[in-house]
Every structure is written in structure tokens, then in C-alpha cells.
C-alpha positions as CSV (number, residue, x, y, z in Angstrom):
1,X,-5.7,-8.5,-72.5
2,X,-7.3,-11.3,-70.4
3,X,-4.6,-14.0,-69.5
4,X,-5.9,-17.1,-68.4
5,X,-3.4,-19.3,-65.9
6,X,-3.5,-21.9,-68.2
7,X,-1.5,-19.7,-70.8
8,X,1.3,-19.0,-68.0
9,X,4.1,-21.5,-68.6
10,X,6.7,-19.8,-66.3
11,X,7.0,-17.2,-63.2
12,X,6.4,-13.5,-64.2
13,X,7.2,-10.2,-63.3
14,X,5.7,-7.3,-63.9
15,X,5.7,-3.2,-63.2
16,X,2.8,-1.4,-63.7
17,X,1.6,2.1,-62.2
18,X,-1.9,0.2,-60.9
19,X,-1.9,-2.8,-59.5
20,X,-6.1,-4.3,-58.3
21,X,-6.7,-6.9,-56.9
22,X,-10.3,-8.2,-57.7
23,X,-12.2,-7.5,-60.9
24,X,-16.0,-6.7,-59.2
25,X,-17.7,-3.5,-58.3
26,X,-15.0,-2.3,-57.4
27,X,-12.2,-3.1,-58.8
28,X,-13.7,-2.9,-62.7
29,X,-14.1,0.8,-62.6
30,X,-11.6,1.2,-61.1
31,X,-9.3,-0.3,-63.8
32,X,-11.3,1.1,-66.8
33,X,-10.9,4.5,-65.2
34,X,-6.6,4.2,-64.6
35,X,-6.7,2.8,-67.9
36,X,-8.5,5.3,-69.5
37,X,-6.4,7.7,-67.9
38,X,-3.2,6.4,-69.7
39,X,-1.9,4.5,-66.9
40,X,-0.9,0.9,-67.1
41,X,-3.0,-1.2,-65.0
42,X,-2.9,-4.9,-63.9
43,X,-5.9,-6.8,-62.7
44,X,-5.7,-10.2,-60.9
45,X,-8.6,-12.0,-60.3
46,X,-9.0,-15.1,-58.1
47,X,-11.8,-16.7,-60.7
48,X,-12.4,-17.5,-64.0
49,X,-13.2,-15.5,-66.8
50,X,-16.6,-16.1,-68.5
51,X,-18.9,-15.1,-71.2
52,X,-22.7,-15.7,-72.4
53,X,-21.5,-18.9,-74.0
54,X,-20.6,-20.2,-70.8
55,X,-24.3,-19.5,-69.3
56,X,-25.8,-22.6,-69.6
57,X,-28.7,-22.1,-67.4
58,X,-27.3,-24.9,-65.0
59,X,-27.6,-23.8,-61.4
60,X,-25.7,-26.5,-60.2
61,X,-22.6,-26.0,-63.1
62,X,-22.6,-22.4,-62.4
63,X,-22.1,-23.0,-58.3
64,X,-19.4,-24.9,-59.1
65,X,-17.7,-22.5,-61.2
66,X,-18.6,-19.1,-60.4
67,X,-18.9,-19.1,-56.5
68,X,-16.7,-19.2,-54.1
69,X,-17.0,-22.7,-52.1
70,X,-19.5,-23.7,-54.6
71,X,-22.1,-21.2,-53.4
72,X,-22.0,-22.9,-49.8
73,X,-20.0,-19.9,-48.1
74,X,-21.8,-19.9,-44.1
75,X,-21.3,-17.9,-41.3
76,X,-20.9,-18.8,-38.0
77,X,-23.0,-18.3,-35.5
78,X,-26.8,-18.3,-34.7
79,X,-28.2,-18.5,-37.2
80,X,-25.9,-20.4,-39.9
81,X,-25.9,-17.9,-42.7
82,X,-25.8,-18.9,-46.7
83,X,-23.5,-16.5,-48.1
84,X,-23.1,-16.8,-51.5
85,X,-19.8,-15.0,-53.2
86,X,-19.2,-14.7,-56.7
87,X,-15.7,-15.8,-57.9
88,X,-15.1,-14.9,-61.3
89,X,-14.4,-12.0,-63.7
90,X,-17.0,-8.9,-62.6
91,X,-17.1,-10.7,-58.9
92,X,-20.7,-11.1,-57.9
93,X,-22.1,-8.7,-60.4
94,X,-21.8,-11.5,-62.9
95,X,-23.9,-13.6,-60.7
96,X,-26.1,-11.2,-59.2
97,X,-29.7,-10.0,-59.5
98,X,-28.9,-6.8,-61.4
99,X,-30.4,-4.4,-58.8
100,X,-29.4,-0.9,-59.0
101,X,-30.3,1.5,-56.1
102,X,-28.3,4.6,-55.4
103,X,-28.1,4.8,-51.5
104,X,-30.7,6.3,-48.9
105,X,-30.2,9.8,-48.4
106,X,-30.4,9.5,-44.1
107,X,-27.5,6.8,-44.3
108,X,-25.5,9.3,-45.9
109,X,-26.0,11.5,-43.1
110,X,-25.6,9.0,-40.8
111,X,-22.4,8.5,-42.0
112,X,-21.3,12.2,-41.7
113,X,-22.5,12.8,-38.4
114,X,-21.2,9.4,-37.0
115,X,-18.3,8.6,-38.7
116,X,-17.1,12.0,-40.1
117,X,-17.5,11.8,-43.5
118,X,-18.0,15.3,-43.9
119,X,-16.2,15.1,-47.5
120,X,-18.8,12.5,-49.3
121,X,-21.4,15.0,-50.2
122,X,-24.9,13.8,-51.5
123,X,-24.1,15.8,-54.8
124,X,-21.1,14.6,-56.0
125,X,-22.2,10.8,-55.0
126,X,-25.5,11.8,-57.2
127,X,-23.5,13.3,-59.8
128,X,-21.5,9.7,-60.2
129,X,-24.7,8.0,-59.7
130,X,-26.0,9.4,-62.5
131,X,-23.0,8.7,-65.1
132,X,-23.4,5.1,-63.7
133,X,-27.1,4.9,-64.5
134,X,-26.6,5.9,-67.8
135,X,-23.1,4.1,-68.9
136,X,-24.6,0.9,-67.2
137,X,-28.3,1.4,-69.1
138,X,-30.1,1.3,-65.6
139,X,-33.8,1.5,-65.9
140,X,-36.9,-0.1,-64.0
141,X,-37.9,-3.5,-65.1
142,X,-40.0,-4.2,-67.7
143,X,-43.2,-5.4,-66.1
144,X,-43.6,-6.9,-70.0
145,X,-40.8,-9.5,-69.4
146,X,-41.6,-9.3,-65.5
147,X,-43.2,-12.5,-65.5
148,X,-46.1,-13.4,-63.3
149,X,-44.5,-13.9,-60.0
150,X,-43.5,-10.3,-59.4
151,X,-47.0,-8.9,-61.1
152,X,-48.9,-11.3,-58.6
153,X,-47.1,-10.0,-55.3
154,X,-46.9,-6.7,-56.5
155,X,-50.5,-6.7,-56.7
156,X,-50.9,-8.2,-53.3
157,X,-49.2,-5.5,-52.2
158,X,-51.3,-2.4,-54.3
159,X,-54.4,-3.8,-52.5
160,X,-52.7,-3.5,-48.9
161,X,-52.1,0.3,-50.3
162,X,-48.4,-0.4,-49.6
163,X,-45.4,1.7,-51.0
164,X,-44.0,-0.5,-53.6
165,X,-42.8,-0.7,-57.4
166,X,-40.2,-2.0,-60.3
167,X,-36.6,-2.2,-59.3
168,X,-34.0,0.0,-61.3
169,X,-31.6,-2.5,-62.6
170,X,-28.8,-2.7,-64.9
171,X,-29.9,-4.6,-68.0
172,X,-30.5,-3.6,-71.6
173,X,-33.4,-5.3,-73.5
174,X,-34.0,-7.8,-70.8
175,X,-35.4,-11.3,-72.3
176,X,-36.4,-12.5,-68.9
177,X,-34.3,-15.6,-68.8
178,X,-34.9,-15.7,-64.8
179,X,-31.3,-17.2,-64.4
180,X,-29.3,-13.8,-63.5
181,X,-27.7,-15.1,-60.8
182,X,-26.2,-18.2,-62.5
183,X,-24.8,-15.1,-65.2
184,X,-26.6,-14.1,-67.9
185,X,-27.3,-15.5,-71.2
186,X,-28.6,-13.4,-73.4
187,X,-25.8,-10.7,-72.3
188,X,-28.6,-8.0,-71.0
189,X,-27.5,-7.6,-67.7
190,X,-24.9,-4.6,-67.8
191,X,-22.2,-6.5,-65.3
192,X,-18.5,-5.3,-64.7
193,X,-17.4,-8.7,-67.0
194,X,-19.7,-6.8,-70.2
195,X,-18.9,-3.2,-69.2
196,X,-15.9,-1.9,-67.2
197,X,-13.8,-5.1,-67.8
198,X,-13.5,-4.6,-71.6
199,X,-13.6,-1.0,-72.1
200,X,-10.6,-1.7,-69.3
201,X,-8.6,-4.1,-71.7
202,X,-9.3,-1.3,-75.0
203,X,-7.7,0.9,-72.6
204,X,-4.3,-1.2,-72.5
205,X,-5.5,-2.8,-68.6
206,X,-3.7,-6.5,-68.1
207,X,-6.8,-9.2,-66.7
208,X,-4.9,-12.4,-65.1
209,X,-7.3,-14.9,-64.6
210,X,-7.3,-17.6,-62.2
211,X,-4.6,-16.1,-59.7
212,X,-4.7,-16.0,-56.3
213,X,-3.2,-12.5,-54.3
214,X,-1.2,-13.9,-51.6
215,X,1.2,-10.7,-50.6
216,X,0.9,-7.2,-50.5
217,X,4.5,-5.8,-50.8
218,X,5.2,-3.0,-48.3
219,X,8.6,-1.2,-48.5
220,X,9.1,2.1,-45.7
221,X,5.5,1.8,-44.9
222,X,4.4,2.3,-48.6
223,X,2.8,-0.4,-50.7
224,X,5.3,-1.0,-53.4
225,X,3.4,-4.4,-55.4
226,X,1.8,-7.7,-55.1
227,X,2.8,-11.5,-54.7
228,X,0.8,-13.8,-56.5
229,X,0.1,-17.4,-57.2
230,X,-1.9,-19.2,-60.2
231,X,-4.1,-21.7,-59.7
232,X,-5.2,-24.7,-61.6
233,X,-8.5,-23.4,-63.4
234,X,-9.9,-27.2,-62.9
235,X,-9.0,-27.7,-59.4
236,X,-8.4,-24.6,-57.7
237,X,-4.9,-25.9,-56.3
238,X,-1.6,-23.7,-57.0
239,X,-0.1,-24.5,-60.7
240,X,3.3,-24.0,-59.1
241,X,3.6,-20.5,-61.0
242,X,3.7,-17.3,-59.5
243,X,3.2,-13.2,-60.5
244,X,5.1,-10.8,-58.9
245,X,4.4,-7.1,-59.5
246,X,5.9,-3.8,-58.5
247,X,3.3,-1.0,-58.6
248,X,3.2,2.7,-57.7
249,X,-0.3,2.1,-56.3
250,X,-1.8,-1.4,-55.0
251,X,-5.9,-1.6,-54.7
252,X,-7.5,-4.2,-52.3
253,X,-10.5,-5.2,-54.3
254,X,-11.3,-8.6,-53.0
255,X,-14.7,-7.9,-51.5
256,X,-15.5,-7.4,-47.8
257,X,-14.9,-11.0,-47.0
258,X,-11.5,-11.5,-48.9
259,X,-10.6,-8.3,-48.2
260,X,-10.0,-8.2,-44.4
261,X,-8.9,-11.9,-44.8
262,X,-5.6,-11.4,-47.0
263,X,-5.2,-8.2,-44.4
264,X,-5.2,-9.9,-41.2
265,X,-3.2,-12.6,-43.0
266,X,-0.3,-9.9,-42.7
267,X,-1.2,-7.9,-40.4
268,X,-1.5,-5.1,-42.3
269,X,-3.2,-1.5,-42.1
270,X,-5.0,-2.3,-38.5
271,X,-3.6,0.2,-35.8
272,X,-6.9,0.8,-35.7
273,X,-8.0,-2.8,-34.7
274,X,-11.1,-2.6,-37.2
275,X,-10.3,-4.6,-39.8
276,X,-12.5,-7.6,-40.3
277,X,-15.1,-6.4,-37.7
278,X,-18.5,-4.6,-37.8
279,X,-19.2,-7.6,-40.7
280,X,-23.1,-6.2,-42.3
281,X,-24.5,-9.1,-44.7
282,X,-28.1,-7.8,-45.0
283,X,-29.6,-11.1,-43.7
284,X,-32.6,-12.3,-45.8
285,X,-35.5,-14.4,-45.0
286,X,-38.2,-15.7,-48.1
287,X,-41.5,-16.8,-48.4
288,X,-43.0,-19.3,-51.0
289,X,-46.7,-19.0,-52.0
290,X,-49.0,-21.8,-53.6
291,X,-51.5,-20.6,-56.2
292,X,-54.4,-22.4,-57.3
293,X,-53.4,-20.8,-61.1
294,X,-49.8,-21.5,-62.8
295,X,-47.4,-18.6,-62.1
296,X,-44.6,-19.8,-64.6
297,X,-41.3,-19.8,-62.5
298,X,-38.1,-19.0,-62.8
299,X,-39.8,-17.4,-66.2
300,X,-39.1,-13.7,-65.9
301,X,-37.2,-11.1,-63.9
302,X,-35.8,-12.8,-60.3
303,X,-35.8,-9.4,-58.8
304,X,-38.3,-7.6,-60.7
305,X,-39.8,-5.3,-57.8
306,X,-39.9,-4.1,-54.5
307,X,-41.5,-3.1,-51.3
308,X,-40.2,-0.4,-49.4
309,X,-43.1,0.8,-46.6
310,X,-41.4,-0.3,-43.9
311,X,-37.6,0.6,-45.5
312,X,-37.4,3.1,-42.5
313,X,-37.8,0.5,-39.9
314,X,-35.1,-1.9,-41.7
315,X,-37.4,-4.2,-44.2
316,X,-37.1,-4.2,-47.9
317,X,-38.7,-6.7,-49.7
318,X,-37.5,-7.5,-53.1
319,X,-38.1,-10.5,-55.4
320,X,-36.1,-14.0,-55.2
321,X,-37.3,-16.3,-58.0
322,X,-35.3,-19.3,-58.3
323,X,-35.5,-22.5,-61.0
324,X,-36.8,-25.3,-59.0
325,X,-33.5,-27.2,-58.0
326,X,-32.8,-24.4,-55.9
327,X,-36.5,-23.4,-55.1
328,X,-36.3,-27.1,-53.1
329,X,-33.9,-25.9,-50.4
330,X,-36.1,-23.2,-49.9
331,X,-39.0,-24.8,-48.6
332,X,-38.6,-26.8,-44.9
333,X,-39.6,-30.3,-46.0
334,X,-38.1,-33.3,-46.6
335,X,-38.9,-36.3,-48.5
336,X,-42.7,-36.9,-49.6
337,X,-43.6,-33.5,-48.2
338,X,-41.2,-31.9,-50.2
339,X,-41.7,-34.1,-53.2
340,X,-45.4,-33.1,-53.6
341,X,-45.0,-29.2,-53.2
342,X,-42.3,-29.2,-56.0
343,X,-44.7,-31.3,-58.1
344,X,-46.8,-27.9,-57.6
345,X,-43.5,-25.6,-58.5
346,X,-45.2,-24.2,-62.2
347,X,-48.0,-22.6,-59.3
348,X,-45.4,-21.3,-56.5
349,X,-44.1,-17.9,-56.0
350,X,-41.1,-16.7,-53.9
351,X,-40.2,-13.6,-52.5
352,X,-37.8,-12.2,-50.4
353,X,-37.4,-9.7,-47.2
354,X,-33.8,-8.3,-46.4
355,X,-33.0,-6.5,-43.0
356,X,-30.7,-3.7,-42.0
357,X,-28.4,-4.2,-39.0
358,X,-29.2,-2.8,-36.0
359,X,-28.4,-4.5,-33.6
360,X,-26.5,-7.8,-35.4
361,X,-23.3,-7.6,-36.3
362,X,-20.3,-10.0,-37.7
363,X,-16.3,-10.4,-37.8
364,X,-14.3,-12.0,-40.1
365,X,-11.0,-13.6,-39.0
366,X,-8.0,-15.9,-40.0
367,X,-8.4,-18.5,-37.7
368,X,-5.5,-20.3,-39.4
369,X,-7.3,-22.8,-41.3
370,X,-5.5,-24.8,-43.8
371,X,-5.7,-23.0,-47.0
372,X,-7.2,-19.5,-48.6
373,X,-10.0,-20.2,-46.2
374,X,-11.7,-16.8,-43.8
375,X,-13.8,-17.6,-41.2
376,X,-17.1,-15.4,-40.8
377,X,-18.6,-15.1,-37.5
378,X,-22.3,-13.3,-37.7
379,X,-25.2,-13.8,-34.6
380,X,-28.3,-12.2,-35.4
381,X,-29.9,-10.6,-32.3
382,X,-32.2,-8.1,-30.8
383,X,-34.6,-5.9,-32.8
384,X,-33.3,-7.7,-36.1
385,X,-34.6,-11.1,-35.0
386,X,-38.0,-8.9,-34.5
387,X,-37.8,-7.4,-38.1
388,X,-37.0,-11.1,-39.7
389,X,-40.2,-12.1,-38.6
390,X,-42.2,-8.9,-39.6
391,X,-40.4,-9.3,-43.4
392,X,-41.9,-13.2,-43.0
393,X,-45.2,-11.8,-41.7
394,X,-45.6,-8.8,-44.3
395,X,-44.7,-11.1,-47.7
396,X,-46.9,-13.5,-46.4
397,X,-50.1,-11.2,-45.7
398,X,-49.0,-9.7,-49.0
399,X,-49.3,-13.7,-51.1
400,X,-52.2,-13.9,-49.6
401,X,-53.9,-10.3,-50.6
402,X,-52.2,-11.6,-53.9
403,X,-54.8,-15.1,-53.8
404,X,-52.7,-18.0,-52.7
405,X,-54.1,-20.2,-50.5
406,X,-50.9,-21.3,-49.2
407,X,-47.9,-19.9,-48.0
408,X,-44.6,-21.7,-46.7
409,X,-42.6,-19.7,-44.2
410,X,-38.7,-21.1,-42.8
411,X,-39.8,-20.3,-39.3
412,X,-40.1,-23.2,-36.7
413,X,-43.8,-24.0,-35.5
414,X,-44.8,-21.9,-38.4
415,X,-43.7,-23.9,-42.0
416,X,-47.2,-24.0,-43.3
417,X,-49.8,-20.7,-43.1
418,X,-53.4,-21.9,-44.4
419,X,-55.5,-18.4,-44.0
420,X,-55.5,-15.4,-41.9
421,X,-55.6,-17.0,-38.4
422,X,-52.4,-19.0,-38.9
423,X,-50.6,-15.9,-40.1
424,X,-52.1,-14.1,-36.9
425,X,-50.5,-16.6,-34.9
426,X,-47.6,-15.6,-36.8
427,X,-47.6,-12.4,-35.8
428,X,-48.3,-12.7,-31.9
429,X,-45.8,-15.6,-31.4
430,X,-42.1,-15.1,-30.0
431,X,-39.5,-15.7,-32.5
432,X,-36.2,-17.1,-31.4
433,X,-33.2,-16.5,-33.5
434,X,-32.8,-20.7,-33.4
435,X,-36.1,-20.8,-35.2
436,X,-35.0,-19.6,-38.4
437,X,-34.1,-22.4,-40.6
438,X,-32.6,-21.6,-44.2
439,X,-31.5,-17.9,-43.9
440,X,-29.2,-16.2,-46.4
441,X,-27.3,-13.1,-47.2
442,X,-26.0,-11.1,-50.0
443,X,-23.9,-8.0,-49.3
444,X,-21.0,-8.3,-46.9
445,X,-20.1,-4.9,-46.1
446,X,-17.8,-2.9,-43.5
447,X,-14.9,-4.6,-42.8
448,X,-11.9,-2.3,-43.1
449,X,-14.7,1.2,-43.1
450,X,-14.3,4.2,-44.0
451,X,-13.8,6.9,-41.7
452,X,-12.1,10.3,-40.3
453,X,-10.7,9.3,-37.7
454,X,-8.0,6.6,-38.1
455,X,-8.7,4.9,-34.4
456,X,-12.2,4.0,-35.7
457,X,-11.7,3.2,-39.4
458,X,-9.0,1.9,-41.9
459,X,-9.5,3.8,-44.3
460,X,-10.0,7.7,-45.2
461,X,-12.2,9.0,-47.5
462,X,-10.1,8.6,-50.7
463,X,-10.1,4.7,-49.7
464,X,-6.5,4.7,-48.9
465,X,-5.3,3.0,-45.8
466,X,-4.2,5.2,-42.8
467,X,-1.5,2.8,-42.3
468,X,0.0,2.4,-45.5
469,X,0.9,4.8,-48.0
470,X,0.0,3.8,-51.8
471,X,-2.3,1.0,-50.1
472,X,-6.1,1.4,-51.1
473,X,-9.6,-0.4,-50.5
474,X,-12.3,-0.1,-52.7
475,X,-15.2,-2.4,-52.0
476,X,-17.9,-3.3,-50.1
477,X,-15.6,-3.4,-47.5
478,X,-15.3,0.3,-47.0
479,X,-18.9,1.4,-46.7
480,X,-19.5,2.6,-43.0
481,X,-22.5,0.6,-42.1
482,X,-25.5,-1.3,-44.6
483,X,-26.7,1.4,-47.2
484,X,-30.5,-0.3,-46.9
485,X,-30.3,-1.3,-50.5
486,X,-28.6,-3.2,-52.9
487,X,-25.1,-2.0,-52.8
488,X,-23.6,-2.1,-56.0
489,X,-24.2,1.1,-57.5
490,X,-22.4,2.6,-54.4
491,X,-19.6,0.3,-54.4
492,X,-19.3,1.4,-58.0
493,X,-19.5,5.0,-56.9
494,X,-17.3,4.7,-54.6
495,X,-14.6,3.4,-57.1
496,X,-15.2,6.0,-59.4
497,X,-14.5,8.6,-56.9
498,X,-11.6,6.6,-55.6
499,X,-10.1,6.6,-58.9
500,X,-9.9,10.1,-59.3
501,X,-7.9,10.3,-55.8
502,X,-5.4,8.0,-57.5
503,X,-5.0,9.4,-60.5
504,X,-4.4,13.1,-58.9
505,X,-1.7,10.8,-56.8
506,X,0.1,9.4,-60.2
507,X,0.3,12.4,-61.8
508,X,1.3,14.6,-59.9
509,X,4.5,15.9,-59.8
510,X,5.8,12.3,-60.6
511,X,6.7,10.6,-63.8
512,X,4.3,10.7,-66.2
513,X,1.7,8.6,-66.8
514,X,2.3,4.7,-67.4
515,X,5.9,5.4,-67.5
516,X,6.2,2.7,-65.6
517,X,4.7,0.1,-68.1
518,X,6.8,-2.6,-69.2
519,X,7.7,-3.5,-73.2
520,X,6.6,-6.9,-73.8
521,X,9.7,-7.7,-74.6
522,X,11.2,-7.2,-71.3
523,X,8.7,-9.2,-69.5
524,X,10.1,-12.8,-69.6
525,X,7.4,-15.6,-70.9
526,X,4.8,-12.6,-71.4
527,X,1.6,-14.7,-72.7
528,X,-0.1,-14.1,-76.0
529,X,-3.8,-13.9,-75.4
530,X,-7.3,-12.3,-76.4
């Protein structure tokens, strides 16, 4: 069942043979496949629980609730980094796009060769793939329900003769709402909150909402349970309650942010010195178009389609559509300037370019500030300053093929492009990292990695800790380096093979499964929920 903190009227305790903490990409499958596999499972999750009723279609509303630090999450560094994090039941895939790529083939390799990996095989990655694709309903968008921002750059970029197409996403009978990021209302968009959560909970899995993992417990080097506090659903502040749970095995599901954070907090599972470091976000840059003919944003598919020509250099462009309160802080005006473009907002069009790493990279630490609060460092450098521009240069070359006669760019000394000279100017000028205004990211990744050797990485290829025994991470977290894509499919791979490892752990030649579970009525003040 799902148990809200405002049903807890008193400290719990509870044994279970799974405890996860985190209820996204990762953790979801990971609890509907324990579950499923007869053992009892307890999920805590820092956020909320919602569902389609909740959706309102208010950006601002759904910041509040749904993201960590309303949606203002930065990095620090050069330049300052929007990082938006979901915080609530199905983490970020409740708030996310809906993009579904299995992972480049050559970063697979790369992973292999660099990091010895030699156990992750393309085919049994493709085999899980494939279960995923068809349990979550992935298929390419529906350039019907598209809408006519991604059919306009799309064909800008058919008349370049560029590699492009529709995005594979998770989402069954799409209506088009063009709000997936704020969750989705019609309930289309195949999410861990709609999928793995509740086949989870028919499975016998425990959800407690609104409660904060503070403490790993860690008894002769082996992770025994969890320490937990419940927060205020309203304010975010500890209710005074707490959850304490002894577990045969204890999953770190927090995301690649949270993750390291509640790690370093303890000083936990980092012999190795790597957790929290080699921080990949996938830093994005956008450019809005002005059409002389109404384009109908945020009406249709946000990320409807994709160019991937230069994917082998580190670009992938894929859409970004936004309703117009948040389309504002994309453009770089103020005041009238700004007040007269968003006048023009029914004929704009937005698309984004996101780079691989190369030569950036990021940490996140616990720098002891007051409260459940990491710090992210991230400086953007080198040959990814160089491919932040070309992503700017190629969207904009490809709005124009498209017909605008405008195009808005969040590069200093370059805000405004008229015609092919300015965008020529563009592309001969010298970018400085400190002239990109408005940059975000999307998909923290490699913080505690994965690895064979346990100097380099903090975790092996099952996911468990080298450090402690029972301990496992299963998240962004633990993927070497950036996959090139969207990385939820792979996160959710990766869980699905992780969960076997644990399973095969449980069982054998221990008690037998969900032995461990408690009768409800030895669990003092046990809530009654739905």
C-alpha cells in the first residue's frame, strides 16, 4: 500500500527482506521485481504521491510540488546550471519528457574497454530493453498529435538532408497535452508512478510517502536497514516521526544527486574516493524561432523528435516545448523586449540541443549546509563549450531552413539572428563559457559508477557496493559516463538486471523468501491506507 506521512501518528519499525530507497527509474523496478518475486519490499520516498487528478496543467503548482527546490536546483560553477529534479512517487519520470532510447552501442564498449565491464553484454542489455519497450508501450511519437512545432523543425531539418526522426517514448494513446513535464493528465505517459509502482503494491511492496532517508544501518560491514524521518507533506520540515527498518538487503535509489549526498553524509562505501565525483548532467542549450504563421504552443508532444547527425561528435537535438510562463525565461530579454516577443508566443517554436561530456565534468559534495541540502559543483570547458555553440548554430540554421525569420539564441552578443549573415557571425565568433546565459540540464549521472576495479568505481556490476555487503545502488548514479541519450530506459535496465543479482542473493541458501515480513499486527501503529 501507499502510506502517506500524514497517516503516521507514531514512530514505526519495520523488517522487510528489501528495503529502496527512492521510488524512480530505478528504484520502481526494482520493487515490482522483489515483489513479484515473493519478497517483502519497503519503498520510501522523499516526495509526494500523485495522480492524473493532481495534474492541473499549472507549471508553477507543479514546481512547487513535484521538484526538488521548486525546480530551481543549480550547479555551481561556470556556467550556473538549472537542474531540475523530480521529487515525488516515479522520481523524474513523473515529470519528464517521456523519451525512451536504449543506449549507443560504442558507449557500451567504451565502458568495457575502459572501465572493465566485461559482464554487461549488448545482448542481455537488448534482451531487457526489449521487455521494457513493450511492458512500458514504447513507440515513436505520433506525428498526428505531434503538433506543429516538432513538424516545422523536423522539416527544416529534412531539407538540410540531416539524419533525424520521431522519438521512441513511453506513452500509450498520447492526447498531446504538451504538459509532460509538469505530469501527465490524461495518464498516457507510461511513468514508474502508472507502471512499476502499482503492479509493486499488487505484489504486497509497502510505498511510504513523504519520508526522508537519513541513515543507512551498517552492522560488521554489512548493511542491515534504514533510519528514516517523515516530513510535513505541506512544508517539507520533519513531522517529529520516524521509520526504522531492518532489511536483508538496502538499495540506494535516490538518484545521482541524492545518492552520493546521503553517502558522503556517512562516509560510507568510498575507499575508492569516487563517490560524488565524475558528475555528467548532459548540459543543454535551446533556441526559440519566430514564425510569421501560428505554430500553436505548448499544443502537442514537448519532445516529439530528434536530430542525431552529429550524435557522434556529442550533439543531440531533441524538442523542448514549453507553455509560455516558462517559455519567458527562455528568451534573454527583460521588460518591454520581452513583453512583445511573448505577445508573439502562439508563432514561436523551441528546441533544444544536449551535449555529451568530454571534457566537463562535476562533483557533488556535503559542504555541511544546514539541512538535506548537496552542493553540485559543474564548469563546462574545452571542446564542450565548442559543441554548445554548434547545437545553438545547427537548431538555428535548421528554424530557419524551417521559414522563421527570427531566431533567439542565449548566447551573449548573439540574442537576436535576423538571416543567414548573423548566424554566420555565429558560427565564426569565439564563445566563452561566461557567455552562455540560461543553460540547463537533465540527467545527473556517475556519481558512485560502476566498475571492475574497486579503486576506480563504487560499485560492481551487480550494483552492490565494494564496501558494504548487502549495500546496493541502482540509479543514474551508477552508469560509467553519459549514455548520449536520454537515460531512462538504461537506468531501468539496469534495475531490472540488478534485481535479479538480489534475488539470487535472498534466496539462496537463506530463509525463504519474505520470511522476514512482519504481521501487521506486530508492527505497532501500522497505518491503514490505499
Amino acid at each position: 500500500m501507499i502510506i502517506p506521512s500524514r497517516d503516521v501518528r507514531e514512530d514505526l519499525r519495520r523488517a522487510v527482506d528489501v528495503a529502496i530507497i527512492g521510488s524512480g527509474a530505478g528504484g520502481g523496478p526494482l520493487a515490482r521485481e522483489l515483489a513479484s518475486a515473493g519478497h517483502s519490499v519497503l519503498v520510501v520516498e522523499e516526495g509526494a504521491h500523485f495522480t492524473r487528478e493532481d495534474f492541473n496543467l499549472k507549471p508553477a503548482e507543479a514546481y512547487m510540488r513535484m521538484y526538488r527546490d521548486a525546480g530551481q536546483t543549480v550547479t555551481m560553477g561556470l556556467p550556473f546550471i538549472l537542474l531540475p529534479l523530480g521529487k515525488t512517487v516515479g522520481g523524474t519520470t513523473t515529470v519528464n519528457s517521456g523519451t525512451a532510447l536504449r543506449m549507443f552501442p560504442p558507449v557500451l564498449k567504451k565502458w568495457r574497454m575502459t572501465h572493465g565491464l566485461d559482464e554487461l553484454t549488448e545482448e542481455e542489455l537488448n534482451l531487457i530493453y526489449g521487455h521494457l519497450e513493450e511492458y512500458l508501450f514504447v513507440k515513436r511519437a505520433d506525428p498526428e498529435v505531434a503538433g506543429k512545432v516538432a513538424t516545422t523543425f523536423l522539416s527544416g531539418a529534412e531539407k538540410l538532408g540531416l539524419s533525424c526522426g520521431w522519438l521512441p517514448r513511453n506513452a500509450k494513446e498520447c492526447e498531446g497535452f504538451g504538459s509532460c513535464v509538469f505530469g501527465c493528465p490524461s495518464g498516457s505517459k507510461q511513468s514508474v508512478d502508472v507502471t512499476f509502482i502499482p503492479d509493486a503494491l499488487s505484489f504486497g511492496a509497502d510505498v511510504y510517502t513523504c519520508c526522508r532517508a537519513e541513515r543507512i544501518e551498517v552492522k560488521g560491514g554489512r548493511a542491515v536497514g534504514i533510519s528514516c524521518q517523515f516530513l510535513d507533506e505541506a512544508t517539507g520540515k520533519p513531522s517529529g516521526r520516524r521509520l526504522e527498518v531492518e532489511a536483508r538487503a538496502v538499495v540506494l535509489a535516490a538518484g545521482a544527486i541524492c545518492t552520493p549526498y546521503l553517502l558522503l553524509r556517512q562516509g560510507l562505501a568510498n575507499s575508492s574516493g569516487q563517490v560524488g565525483k565524475n558528475l555528467a548532467i548532459h548540459p543543454a542549450t535551446q533556441a526559440v524561432a519566430l514564425f510569421d504563421e501560428v505554430l500553436g504552443p505548448p499544443r502537442g508532444i514537448p519532445q516529439a523528435c530528434y536530430v542525431d547527425e552529429f550524435q557522434g561528435e556529442g550533439i543531440m537535438l531533441e524538442g523542448g516545448t514549453v507553455p509560455p510562463e516558462i517559455h519567458a525565461l527562455s528568451l534573454p530579454f527583460a521588460g518591454r523586449r520581452s513583453a512583445e516577443l511573448m505577445v508573439k508566443y502562439p508563432n514561436m517554436g523551441m528546441f533544444g540541443g544536449m551535449v555529451s561530456e568530454s571534457a566537463s565534468c562535476g562533483a557533488v559534495k556535503d559542504t555541511g549546509r544546514r539541512g538535506y541540502r548537496p552542493t553540485i559543483f559543474y564548469l563546462l570547458r574545452g571542446e564542450d563549450v565548442a559543441k554548445a555553440k554548434a547545437a545553438v548554430v545547427l537548431m538555428a540554421e535548421i528554424w530557419f531552413a524551417a521559414g522563421a525569420h527570427r531566431v533567439f539564441t542565449t548566447i551573449a552578443g548573439h540574442y537576436e539572428l535576423t538571416g543567414a549573415r548573423d548566424l554566420r557571425r555565429l558560427e565564426r565568433s569565439r564563445v566563452r563559457v561566461s557567455d552562455f546565459y540560461g543553460m540547463s540540464a537533465y540527467h545527473p549521472l556517475g556519481t558512485c559508477r560502476m566498475g571492475g576495479d574497486p579503486q576506480w568505481s563504487v560499485v560492481k556490476h551487480t550494483c552492490e557496493t565494494w564496501d558494504v555487503e548487502g549495500l546496493y545502488i541502482c540509479d543514474g548514479s551508477v552508469l560509467p559516463s553519459s549514455p548520449g541519450v536520454n537515460p531512462q530506459l538504461t537506468i531501468m535496465a539496469m534495475a531490472m538486471r540488478c534485481a535479479g543479482f538480489i534475488d539470487e542473493r535472498l534466496s539462496a541458501g537463506k530463509p525463504g523468501a519474505g520470511e522476514n515480513a512482519p504481521r501487521p499486527e506486530d508492527v505497532a501503529g501500522e497505518p491503514q491506507g490505499d
